[in-house]
N, C-alpha and C positions, 0 to 999 in steps of 0.2 A: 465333363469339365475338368482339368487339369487342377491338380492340388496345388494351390499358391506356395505350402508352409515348404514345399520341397524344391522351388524355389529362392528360396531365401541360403547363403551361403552360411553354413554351421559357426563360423567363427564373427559373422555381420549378427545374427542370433544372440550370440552370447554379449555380444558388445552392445546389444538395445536391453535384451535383460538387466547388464551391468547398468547401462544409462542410468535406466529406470528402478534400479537398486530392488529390480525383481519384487515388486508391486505391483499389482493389479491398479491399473489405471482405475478402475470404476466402482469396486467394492473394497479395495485399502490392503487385502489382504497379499502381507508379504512372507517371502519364503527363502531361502537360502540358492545359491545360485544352481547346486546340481539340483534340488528342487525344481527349481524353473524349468533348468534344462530339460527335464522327465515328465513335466507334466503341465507347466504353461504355454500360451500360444504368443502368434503376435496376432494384434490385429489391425486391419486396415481402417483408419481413422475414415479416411470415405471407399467405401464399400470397392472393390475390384470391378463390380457390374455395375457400378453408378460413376467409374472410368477413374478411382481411383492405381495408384498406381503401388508399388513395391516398396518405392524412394523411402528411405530413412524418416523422413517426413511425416512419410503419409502411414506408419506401423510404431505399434505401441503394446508394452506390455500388457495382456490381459490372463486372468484365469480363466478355463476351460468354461465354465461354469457362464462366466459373464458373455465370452466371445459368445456363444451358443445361443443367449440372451439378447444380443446386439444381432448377429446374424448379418442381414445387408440392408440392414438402418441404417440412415443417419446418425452420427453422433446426436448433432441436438433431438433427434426424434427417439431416439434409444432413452435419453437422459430425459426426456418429455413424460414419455409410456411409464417409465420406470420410476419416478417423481418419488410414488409413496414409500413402494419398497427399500429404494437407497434412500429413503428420506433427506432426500433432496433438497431443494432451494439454496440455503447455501453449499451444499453439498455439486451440485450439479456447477456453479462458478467454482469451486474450487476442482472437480475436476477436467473442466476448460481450460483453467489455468497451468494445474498440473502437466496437461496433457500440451501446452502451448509453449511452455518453458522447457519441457523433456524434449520435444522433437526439433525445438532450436538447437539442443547442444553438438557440435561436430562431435561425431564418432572415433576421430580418429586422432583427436588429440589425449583426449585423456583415456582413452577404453582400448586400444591399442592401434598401430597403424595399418591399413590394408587396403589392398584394389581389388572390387570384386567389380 
C-alpha cells in the first residue's frame, strides 16, 4: 500500500498545519510549527480505504499518538471507542466542531497561495 503522507505536497502540509494552528484535532495538544513539521501527521477525516480521499477537506491535523489511535476508523467511531479516555461528551462535539469549522476554511487565502 502506498504511503498517503508522501503524497501530500510539503507546502499544502504546512498550510493545514497553519490552519489548524498546529493542534491536534483530538487530544488538544499544540506545538510550534517546525514542531508539527517533524513530528505531526495529517489525517484523513474518513479513512483513505473507506474511499475517503486527500481533498483539503477531508485531512486534519493530528499527533502521531492520536493518528495511530484513529487508524481507519471512523471519526464518530474513533470518538465513540475513545469516550473515556478523551473524556469526552462534550469533548467529542467540540471536536466535531473544531474539526468542521477548520476544514471549511480556504487554504489559499489566508495560509498562502498555491496549485497543487
Amino acid at each position: 500500500m502506498a504511503d498517503n503522507r508522501s503524497k501530500i505536497h510539503p507546502m499544502r502540509r504546512r498550510a493545514i498545519y497553519m490552519r489548524d494552528k498546529c493542534q491536534c484535532a483530538y487530544c488538544g495538544k499544540k506545538v510550534t510549527l517546525a514542531e508539527a513539521l517533524d513530528t505531526y501527521t495529517l489525517d484523513h477525516i474518513v479513512p483513505v480505504v473507506l474511499g475517503g480521499s486527500n481533498a483539503t477537506e477531508n485531512l486534519i491535523t493530528s499527533c502521531e499518538l492520536c493518528n495511530k489511535r484513529k487508524g481507519r476508523l471512523t471519526l464518530q467511531r474513533f470518538l465513540l471507542m475513545n469516550e473515556n479516555e478523551y473524556n469526552m461528551g462534550r469533548r467529542a462535539e467540540f471536536v466535531l466542531r473544531v474539526i468542521g469549522y477548520r476544514t471549511s476554511k480556504p487554504l489559499d487565502k489566508k495560509y498562502g497561495s498555491f496549485r497543487i
